[in-house]
PDBQT receptor file of N, H, CA, C and O in Angstrom, charges set to zero:
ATOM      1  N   UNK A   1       0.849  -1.174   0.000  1.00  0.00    +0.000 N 
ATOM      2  CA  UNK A   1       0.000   0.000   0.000  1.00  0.00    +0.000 C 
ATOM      3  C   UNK A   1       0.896   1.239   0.000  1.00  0.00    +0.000 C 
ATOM      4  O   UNK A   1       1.730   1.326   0.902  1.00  0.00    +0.000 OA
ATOM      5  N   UNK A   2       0.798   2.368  -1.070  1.00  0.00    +0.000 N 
ATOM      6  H   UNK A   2       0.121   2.298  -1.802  1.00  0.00    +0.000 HD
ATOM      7  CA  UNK A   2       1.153   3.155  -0.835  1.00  0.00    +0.000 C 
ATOM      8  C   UNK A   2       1.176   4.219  -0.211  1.00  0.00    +0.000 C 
ATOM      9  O   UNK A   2      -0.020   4.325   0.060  1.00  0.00    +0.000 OA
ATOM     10  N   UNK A   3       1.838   5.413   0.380  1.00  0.00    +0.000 N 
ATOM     11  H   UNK A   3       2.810   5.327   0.160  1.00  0.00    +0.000 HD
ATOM     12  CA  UNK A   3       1.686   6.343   1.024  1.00  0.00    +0.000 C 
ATOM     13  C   UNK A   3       0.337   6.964   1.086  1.00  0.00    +0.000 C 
ATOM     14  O   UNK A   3      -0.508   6.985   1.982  1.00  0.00    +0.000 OA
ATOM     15  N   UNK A   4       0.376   7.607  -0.450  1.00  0.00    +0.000 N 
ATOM     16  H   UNK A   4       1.061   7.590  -1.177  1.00  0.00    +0.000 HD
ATOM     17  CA  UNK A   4      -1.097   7.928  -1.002  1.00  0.00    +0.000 C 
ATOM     18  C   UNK A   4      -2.339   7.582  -0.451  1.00  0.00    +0.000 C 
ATOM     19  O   UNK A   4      -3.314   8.245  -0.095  1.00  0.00    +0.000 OA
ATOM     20  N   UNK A   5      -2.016   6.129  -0.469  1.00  0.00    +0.000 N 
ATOM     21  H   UNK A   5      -1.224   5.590  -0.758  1.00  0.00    +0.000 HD
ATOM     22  CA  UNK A   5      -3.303   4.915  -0.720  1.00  0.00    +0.000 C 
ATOM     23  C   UNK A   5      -3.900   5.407   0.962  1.00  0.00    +0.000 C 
ATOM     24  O   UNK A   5      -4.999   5.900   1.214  1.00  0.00    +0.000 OA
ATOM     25  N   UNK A   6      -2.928   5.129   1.817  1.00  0.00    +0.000 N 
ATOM     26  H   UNK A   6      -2.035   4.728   1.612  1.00  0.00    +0.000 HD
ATOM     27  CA  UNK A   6      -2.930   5.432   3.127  1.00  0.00    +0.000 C 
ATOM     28  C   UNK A   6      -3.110   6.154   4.202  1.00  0.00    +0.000 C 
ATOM     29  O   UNK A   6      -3.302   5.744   5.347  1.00  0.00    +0.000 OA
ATOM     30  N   UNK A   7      -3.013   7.804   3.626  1.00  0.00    +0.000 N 
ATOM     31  H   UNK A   7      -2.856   8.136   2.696  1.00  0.00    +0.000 HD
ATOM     32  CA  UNK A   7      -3.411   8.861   3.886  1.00  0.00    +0.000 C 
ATOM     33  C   UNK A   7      -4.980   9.118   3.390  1.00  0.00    +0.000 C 
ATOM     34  O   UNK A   7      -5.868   9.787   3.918  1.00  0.00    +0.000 OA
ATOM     35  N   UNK A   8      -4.976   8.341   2.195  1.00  0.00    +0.000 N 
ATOM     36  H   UNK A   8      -4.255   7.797   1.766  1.00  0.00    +0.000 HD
ATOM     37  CA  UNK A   8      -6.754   8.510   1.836  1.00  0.00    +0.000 C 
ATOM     38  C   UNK A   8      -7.116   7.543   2.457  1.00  0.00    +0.000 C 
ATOM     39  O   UNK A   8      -8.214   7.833   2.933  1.00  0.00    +0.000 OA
ATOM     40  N   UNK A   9      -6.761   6.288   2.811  1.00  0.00    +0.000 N 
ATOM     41  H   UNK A   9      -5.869   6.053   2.424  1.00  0.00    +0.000 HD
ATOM     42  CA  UNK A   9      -7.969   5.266   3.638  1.00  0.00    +0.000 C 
ATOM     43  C   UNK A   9      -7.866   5.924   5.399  1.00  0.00    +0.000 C 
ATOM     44  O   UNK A   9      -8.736   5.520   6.170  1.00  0.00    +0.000 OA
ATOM     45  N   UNK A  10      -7.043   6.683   5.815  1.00  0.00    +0.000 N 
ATOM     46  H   UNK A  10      -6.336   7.010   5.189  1.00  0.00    +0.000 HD
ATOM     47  CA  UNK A  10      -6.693   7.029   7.211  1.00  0.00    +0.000 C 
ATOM     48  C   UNK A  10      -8.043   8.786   7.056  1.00  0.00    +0.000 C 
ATOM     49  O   UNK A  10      -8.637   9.151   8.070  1.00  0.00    +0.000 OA
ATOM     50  N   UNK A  11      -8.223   9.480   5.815  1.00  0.00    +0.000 N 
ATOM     51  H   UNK A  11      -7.740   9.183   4.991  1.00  0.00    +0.000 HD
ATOM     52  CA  UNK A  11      -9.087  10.417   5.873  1.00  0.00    +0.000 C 
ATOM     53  C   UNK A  11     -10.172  10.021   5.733  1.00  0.00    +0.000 C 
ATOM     54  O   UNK A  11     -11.096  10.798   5.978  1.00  0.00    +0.000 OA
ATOM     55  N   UNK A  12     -10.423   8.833   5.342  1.00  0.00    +0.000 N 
ATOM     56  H   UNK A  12      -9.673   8.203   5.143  1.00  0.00    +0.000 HD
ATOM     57  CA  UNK A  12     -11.721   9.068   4.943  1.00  0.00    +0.000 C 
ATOM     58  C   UNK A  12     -12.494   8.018   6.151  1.00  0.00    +0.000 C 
ATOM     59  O   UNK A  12     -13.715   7.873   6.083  1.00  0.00    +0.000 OA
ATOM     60  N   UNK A  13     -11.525   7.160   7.474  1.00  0.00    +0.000 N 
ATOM     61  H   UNK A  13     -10.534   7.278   7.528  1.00  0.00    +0.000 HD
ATOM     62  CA  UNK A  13     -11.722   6.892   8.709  1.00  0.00    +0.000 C 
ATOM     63  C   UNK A  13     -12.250   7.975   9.629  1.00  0.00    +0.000 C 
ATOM     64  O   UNK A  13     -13.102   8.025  10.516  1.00  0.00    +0.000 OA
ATOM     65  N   UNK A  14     -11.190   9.033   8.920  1.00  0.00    +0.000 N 
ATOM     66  H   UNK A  14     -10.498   8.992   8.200  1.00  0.00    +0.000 HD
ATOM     67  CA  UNK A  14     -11.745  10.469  10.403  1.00  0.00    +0.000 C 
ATOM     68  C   UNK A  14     -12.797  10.736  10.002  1.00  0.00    +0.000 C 
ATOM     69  O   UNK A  14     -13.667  10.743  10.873  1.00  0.00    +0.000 OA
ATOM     70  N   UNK A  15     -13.168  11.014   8.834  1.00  0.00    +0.000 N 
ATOM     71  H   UNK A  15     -12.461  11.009   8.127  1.00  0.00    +0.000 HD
ATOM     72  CA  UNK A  15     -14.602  11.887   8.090  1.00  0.00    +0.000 C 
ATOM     73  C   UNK A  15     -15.592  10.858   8.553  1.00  0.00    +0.000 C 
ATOM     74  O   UNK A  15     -16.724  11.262   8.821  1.00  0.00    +0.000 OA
ATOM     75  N   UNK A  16     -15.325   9.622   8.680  1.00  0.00    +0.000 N 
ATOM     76  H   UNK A  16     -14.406   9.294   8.462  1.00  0.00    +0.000 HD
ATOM     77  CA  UNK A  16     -16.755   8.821   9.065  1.00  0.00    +0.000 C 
ATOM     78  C   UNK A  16     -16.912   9.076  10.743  1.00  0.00    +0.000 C 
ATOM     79  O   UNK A  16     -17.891   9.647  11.226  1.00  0.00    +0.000 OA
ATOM     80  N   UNK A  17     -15.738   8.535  11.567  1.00  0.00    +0.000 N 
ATOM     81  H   UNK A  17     -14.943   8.071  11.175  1.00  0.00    +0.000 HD
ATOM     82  CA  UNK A  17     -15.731   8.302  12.890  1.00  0.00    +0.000 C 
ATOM     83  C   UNK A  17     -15.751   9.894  13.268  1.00  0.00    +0.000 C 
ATOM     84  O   UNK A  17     -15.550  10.078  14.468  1.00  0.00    +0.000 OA
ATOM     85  N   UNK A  18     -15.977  11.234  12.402  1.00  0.00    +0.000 N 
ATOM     86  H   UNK A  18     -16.141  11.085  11.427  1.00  0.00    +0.000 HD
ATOM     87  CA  UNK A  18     -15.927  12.555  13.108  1.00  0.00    +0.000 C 
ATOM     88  C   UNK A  18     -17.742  12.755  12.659  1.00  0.00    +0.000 C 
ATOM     89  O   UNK A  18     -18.235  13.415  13.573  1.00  0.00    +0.000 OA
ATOM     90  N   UNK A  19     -18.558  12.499  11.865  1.00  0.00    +0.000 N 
ATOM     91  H   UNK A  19     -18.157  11.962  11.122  1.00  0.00    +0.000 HD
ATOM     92  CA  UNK A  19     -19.545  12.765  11.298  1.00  0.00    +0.000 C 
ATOM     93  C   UNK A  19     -20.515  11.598  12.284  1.00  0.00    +0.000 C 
ATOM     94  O   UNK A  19     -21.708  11.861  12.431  1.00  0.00    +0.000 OA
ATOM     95  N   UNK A  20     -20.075  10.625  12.779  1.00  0.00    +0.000 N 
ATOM     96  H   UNK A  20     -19.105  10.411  12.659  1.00  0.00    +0.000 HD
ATOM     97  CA  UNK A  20     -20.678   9.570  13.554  1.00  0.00    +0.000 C 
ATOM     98  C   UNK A  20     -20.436  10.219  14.822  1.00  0.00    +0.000 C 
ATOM     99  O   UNK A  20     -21.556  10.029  15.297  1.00  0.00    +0.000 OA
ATOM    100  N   UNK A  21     -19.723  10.931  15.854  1.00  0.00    +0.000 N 
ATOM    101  H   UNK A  21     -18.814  11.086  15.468  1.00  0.00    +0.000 HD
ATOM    102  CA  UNK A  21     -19.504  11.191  16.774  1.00  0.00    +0.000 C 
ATOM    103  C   UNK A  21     -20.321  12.456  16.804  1.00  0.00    +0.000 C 
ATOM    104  O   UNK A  21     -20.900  12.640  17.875  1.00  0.00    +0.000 OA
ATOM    105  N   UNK A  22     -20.476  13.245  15.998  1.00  0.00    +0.000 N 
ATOM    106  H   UNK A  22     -20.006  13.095  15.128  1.00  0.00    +0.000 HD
ATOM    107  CA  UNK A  22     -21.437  14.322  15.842  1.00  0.00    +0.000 C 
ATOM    108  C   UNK A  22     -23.049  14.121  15.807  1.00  0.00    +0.000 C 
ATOM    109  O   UNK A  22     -23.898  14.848  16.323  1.00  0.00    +0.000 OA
ATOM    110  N   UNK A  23     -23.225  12.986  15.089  1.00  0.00    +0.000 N 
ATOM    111  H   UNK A  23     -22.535  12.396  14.670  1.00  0.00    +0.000 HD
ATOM    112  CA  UNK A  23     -24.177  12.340  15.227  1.00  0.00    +0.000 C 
ATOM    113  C   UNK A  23     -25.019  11.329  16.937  1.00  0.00    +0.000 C 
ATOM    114  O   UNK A  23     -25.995  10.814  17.484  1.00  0.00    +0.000 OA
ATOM    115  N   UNK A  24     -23.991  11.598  16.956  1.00  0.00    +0.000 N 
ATOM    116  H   UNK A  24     -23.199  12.016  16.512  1.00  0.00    +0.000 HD
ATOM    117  CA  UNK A  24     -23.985  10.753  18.319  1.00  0.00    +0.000 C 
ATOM    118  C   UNK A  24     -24.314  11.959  19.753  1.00  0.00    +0.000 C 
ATOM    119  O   UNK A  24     -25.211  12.249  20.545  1.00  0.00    +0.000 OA
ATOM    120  N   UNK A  25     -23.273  12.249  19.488  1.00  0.00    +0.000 N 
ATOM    121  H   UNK A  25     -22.544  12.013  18.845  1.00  0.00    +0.000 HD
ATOM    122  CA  UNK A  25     -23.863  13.819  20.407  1.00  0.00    +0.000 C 
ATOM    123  C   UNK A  25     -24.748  14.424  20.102  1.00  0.00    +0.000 C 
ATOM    124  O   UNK A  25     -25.070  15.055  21.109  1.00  0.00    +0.000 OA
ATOM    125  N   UNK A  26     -25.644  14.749  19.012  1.00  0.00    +0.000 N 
ATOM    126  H   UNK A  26     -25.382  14.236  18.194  1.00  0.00    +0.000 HD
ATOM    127  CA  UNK A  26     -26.821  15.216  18.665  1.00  0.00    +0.000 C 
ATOM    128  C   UNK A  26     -27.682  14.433  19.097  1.00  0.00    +0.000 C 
ATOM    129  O   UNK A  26     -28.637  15.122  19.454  1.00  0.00    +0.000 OA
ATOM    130  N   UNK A  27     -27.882  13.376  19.266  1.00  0.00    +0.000 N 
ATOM    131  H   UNK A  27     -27.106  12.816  18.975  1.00  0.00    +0.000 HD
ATOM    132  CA  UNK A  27     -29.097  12.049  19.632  1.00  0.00    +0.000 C 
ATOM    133  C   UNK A  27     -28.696  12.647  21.240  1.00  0.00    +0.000 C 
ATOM    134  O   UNK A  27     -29.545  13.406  21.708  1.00  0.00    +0.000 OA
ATOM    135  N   UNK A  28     -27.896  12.462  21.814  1.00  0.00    +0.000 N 
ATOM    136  H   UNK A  28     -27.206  11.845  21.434  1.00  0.00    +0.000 HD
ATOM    137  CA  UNK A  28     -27.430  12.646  23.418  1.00  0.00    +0.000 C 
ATOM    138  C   UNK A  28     -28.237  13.328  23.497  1.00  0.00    +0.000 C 
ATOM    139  O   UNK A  28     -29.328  13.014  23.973  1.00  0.00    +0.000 OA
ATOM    140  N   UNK A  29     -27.832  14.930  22.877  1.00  0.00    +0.000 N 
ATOM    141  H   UNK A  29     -26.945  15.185  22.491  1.00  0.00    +0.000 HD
ATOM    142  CA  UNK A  29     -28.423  16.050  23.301  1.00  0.00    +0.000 C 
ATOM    143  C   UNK A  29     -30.420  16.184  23.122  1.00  0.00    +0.000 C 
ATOM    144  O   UNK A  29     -31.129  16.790  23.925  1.00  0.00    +0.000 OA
ATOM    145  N   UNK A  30     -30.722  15.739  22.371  1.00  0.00    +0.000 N 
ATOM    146  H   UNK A  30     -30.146  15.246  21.719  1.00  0.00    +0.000 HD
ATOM    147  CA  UNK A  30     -32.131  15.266  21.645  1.00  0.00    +0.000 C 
ATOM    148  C   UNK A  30     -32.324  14.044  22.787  1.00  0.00    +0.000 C 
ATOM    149  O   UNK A  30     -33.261  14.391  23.507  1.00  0.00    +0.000 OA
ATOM    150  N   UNK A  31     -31.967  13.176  23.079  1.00  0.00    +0.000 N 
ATOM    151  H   UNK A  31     -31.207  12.895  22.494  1.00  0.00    +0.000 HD
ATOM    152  CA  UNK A  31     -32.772  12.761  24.593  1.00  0.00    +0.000 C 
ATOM    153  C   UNK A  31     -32.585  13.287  25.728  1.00  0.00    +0.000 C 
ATOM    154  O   UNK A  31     -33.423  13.239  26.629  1.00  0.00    +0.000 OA
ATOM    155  N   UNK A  32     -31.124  14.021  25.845  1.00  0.00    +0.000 N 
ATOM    156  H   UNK A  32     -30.444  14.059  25.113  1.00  0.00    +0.000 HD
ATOM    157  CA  UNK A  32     -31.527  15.307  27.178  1.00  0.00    +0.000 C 
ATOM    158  C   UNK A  32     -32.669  15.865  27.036  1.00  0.00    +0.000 C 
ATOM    159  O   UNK A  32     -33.447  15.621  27.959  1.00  0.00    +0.000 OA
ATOM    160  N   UNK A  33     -33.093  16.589  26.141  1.00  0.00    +0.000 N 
ATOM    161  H   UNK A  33     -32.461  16.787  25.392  1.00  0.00    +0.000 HD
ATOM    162  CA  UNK A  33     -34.134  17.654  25.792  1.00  0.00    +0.000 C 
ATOM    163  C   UNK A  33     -35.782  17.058  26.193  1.00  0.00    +0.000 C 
ATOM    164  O   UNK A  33     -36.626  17.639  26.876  1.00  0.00    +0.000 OA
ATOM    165  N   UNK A  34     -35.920  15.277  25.294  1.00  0.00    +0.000 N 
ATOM    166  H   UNK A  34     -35.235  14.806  24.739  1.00  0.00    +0.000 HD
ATOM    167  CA  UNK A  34     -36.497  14.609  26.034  1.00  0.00    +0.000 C 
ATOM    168  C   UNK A  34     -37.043  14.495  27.077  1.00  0.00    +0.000 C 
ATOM    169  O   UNK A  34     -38.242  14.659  27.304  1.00  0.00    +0.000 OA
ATOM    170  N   UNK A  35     -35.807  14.062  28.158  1.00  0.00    +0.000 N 
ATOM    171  H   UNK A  35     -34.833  13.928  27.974  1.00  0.00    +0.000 HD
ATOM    172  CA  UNK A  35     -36.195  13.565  29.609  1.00  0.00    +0.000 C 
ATOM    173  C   UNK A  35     -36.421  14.871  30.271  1.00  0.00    +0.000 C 
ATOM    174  O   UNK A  35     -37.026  14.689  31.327  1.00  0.00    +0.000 OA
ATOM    175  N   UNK A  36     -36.097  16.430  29.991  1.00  0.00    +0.000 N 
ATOM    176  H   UNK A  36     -35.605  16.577  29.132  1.00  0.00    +0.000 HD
ATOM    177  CA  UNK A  36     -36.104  17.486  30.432  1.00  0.00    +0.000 C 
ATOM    178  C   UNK A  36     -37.621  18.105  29.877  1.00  0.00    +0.000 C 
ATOM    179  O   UNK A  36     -38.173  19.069  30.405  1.00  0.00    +0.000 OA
ATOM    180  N   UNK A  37     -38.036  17.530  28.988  1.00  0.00    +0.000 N 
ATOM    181  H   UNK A  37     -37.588  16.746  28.558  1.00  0.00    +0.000 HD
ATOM    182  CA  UNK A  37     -39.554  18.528  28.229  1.00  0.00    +0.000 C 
ATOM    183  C   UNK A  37     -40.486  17.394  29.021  1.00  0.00    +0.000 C 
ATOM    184  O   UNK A  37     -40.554  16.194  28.757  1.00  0.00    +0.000 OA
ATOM    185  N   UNK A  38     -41.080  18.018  29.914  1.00  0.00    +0.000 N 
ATOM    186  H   UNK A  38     -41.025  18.994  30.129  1.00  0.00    +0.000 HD
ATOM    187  CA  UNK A  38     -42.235  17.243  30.446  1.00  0.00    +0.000 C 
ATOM    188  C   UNK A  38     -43.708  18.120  29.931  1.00  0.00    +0.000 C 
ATOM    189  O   UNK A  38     -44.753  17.538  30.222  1.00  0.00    +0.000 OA
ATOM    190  N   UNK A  39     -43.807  19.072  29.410  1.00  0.00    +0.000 N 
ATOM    191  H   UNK A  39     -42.958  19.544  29.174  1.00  0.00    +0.000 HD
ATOM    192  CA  UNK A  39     -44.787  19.561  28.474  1.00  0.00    +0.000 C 
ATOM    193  C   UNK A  39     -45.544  18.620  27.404  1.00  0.00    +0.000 C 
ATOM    194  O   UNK A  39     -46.738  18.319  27.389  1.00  0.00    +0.000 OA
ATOM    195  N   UNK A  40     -44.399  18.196  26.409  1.00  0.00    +0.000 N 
ATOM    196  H   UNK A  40     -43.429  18.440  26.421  1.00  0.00    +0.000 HD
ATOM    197  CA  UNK A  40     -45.039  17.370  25.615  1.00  0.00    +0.000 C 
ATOM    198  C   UNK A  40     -45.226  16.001  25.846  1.00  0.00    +0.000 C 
ATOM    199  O   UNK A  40     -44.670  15.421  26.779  1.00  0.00    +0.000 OA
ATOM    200  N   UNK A  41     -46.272  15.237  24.739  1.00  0.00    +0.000 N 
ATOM    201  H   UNK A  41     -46.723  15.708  23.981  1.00  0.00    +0.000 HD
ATOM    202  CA  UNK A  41     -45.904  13.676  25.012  1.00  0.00    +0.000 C 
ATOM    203  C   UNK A  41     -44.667  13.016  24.671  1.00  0.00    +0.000 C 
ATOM    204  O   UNK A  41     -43.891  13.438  23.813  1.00  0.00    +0.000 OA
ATOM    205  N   UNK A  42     -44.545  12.264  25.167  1.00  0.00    +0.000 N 
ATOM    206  H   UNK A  42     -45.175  11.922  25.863  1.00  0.00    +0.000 HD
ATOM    207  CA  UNK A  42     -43.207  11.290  24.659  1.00  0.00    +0.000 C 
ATOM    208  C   UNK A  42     -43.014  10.607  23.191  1.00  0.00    +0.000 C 
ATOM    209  O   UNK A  42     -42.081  10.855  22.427  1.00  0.00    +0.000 OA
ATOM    210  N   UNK A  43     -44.000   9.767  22.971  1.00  0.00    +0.000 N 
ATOM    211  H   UNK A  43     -44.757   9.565  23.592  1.00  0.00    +0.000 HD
ATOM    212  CA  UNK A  43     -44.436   9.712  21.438  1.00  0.00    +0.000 C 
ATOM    213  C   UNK A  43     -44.050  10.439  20.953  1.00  0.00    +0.000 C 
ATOM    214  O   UNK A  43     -42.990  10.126  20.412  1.00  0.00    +0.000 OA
ATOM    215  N   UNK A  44     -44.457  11.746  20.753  1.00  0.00    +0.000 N 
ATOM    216  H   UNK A  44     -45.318  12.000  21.192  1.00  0.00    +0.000 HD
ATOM    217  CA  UNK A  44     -44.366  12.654  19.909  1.00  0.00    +0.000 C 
ATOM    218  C   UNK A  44     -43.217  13.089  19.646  1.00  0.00    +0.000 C 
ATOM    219  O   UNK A  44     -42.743  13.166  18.513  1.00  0.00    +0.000 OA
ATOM    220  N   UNK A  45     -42.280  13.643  21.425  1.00  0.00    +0.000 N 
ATOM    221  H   UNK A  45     -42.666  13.580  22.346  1.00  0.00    +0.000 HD
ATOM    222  CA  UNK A  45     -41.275  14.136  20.745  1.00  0.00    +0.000 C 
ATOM    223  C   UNK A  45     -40.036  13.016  20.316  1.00  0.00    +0.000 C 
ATOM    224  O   UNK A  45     -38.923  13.348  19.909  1.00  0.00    +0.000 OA
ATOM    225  N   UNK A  46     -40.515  11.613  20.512  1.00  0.00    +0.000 N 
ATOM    226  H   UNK A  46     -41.419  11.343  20.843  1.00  0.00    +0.000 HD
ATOM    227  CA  UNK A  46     -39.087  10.706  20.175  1.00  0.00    +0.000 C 
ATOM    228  C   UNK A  46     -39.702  10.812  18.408  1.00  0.00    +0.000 C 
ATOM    229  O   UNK A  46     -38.746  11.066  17.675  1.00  0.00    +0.000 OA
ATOM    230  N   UNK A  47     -40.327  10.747  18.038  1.00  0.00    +0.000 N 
ATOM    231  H   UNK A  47     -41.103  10.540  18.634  1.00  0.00    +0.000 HD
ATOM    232  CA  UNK A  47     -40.672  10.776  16.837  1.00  0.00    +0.000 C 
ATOM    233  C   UNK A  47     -39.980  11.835  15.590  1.00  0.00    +0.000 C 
ATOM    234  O   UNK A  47     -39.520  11.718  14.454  1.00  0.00    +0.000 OA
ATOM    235  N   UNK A  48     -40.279  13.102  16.767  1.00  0.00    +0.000 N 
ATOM    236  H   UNK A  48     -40.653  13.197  17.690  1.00  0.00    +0.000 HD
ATOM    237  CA  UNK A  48     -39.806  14.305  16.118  1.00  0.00    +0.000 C 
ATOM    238  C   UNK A  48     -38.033  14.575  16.247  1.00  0.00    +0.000 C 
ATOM    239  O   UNK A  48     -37.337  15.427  15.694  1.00  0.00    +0.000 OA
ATOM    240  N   UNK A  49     -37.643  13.418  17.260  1.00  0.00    +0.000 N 
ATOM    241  H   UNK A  49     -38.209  12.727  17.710  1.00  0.00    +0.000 HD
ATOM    242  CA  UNK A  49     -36.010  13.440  17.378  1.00  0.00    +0.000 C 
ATOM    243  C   UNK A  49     -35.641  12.231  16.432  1.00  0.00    +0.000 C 
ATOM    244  O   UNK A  49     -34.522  12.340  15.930  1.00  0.00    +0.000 OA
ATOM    245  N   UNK A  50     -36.284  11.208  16.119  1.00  0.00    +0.000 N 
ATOM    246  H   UNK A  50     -37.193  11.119  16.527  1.00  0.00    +0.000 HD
ATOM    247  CA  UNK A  50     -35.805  10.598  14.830  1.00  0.00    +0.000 C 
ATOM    248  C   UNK A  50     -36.324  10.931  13.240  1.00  0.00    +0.000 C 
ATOM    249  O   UNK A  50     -35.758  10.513  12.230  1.00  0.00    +0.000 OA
ATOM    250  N   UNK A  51     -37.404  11.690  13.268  1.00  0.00    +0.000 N 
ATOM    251  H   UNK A  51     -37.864  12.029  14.088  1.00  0.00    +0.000 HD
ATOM    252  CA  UNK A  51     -37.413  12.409  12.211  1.00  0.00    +0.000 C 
ATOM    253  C   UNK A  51     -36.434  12.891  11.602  1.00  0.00    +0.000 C 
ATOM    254  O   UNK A  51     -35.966  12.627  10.494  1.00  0.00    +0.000 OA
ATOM    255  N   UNK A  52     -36.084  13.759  12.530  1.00  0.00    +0.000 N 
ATOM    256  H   UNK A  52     -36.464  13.974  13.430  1.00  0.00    +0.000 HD
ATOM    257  CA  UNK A  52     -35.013  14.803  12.595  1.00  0.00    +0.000 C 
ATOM    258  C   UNK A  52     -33.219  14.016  12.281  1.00  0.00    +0.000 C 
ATOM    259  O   UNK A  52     -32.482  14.296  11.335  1.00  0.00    +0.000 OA
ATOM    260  N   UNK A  53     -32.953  13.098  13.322  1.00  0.00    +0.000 N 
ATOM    261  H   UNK A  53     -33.552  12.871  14.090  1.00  0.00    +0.000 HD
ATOM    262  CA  UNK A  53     -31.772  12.356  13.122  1.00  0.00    +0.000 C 
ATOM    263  C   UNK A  53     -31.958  11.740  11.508  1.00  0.00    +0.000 C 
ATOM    264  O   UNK A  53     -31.024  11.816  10.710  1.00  0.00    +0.000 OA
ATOM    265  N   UNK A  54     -33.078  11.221  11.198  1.00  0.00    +0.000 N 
ATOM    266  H   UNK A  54     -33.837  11.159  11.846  1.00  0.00    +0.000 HD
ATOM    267  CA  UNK A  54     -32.590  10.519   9.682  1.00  0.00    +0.000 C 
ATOM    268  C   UNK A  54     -33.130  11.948   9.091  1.00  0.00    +0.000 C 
ATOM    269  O   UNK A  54     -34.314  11.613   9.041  1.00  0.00    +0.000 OA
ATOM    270  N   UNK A  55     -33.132  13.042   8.698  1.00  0.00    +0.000 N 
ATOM    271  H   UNK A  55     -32.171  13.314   8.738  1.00  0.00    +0.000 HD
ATOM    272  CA  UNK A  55     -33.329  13.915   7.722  1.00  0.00    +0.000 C 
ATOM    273  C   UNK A  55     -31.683  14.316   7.927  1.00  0.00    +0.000 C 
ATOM    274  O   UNK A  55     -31.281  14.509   6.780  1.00  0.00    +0.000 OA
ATOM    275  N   UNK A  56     -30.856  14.470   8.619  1.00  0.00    +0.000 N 
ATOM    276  H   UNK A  56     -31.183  14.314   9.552  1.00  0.00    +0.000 HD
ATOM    277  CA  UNK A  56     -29.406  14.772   8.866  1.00  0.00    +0.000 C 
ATOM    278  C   UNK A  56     -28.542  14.113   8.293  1.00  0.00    +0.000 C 
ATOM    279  O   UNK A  56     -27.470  14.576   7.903  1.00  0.00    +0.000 OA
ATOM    280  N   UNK A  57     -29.059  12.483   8.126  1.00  0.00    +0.000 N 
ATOM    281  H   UNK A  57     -29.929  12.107   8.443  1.00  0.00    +0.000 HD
ATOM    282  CA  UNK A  57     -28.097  11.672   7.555  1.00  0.00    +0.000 C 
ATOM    283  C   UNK A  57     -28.696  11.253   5.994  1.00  0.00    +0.000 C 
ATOM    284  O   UNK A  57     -28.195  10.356   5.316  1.00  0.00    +0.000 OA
ATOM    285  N   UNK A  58     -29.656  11.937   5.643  1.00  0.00    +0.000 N 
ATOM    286  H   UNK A  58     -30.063  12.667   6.193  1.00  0.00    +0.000 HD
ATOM    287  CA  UNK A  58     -30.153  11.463   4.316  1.00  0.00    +0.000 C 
ATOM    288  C   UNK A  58     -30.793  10.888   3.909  1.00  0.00    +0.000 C 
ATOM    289  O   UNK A  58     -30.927  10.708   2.698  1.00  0.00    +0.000 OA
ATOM    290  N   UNK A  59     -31.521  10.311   4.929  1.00  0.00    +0.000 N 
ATOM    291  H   UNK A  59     -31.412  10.457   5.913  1.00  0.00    +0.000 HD
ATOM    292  CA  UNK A  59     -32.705   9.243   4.810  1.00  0.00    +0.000 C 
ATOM    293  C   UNK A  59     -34.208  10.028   4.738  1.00  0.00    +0.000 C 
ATOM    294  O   UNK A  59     -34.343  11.166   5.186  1.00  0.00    +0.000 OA
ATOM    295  N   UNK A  60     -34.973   9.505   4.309  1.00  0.00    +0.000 N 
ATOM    296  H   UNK A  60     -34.863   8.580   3.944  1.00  0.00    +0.000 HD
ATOM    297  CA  UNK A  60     -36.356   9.553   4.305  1.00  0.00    +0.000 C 
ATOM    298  C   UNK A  60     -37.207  10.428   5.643  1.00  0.00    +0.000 C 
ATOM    299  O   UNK A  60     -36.419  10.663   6.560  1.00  0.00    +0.000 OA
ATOM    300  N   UNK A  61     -37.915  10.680   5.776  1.00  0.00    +0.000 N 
ATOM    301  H   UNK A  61     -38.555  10.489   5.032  1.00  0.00    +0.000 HD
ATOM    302  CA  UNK A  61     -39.012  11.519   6.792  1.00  0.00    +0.000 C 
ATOM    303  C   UNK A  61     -39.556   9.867   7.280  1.00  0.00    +0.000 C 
ATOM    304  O   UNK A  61     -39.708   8.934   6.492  1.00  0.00    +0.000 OA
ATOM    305  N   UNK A  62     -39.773   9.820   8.672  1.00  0.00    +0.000 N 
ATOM    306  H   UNK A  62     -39.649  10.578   9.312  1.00  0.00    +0.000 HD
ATOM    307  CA  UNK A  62     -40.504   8.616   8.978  1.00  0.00    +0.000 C 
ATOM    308  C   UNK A  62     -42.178   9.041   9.308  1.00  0.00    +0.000 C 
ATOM    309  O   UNK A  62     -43.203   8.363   9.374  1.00  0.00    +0.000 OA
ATOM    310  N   UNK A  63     -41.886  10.534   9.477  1.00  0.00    +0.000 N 
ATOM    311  H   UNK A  63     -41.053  11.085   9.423  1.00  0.00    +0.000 HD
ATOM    312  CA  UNK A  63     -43.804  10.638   9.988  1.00  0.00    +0.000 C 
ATOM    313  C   UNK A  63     -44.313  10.547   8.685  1.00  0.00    +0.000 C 
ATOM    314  O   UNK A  63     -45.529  10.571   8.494  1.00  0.00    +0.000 OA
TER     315      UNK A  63
């Protein structure tokens, strides 16, 4: 494997494991918000926090 080869399979590790960790802390923060909103129903807002998580990553609307 070349240098090249190596520096692109080592960037394109960070770009996933930095875009997944961002992702990850956004869900955190979206069930803090959760267990902290006693206003709304629960249903509703886990719905509206995975809505939300797959419209970020490119996927489809689930409502």
């Amino acid at each position: 494997m070349s240098t090249l080869e190596m520096i692109k399979s080592f960037n394109i590790g960070v770009y996933f494991s930095y875009h997944a960790t961002i992702l990850t802390l956004h869900n955190l923060i979206a069930f803090l918000q959760l267990c902290w909103d006693r206003n709304s129903s629960l249903s509703s807002k886990l719905l509206d926090v995975l809505d939300d998580t797959f419209r970020k990553i490119g996927w489809v609307n689930i409502k």
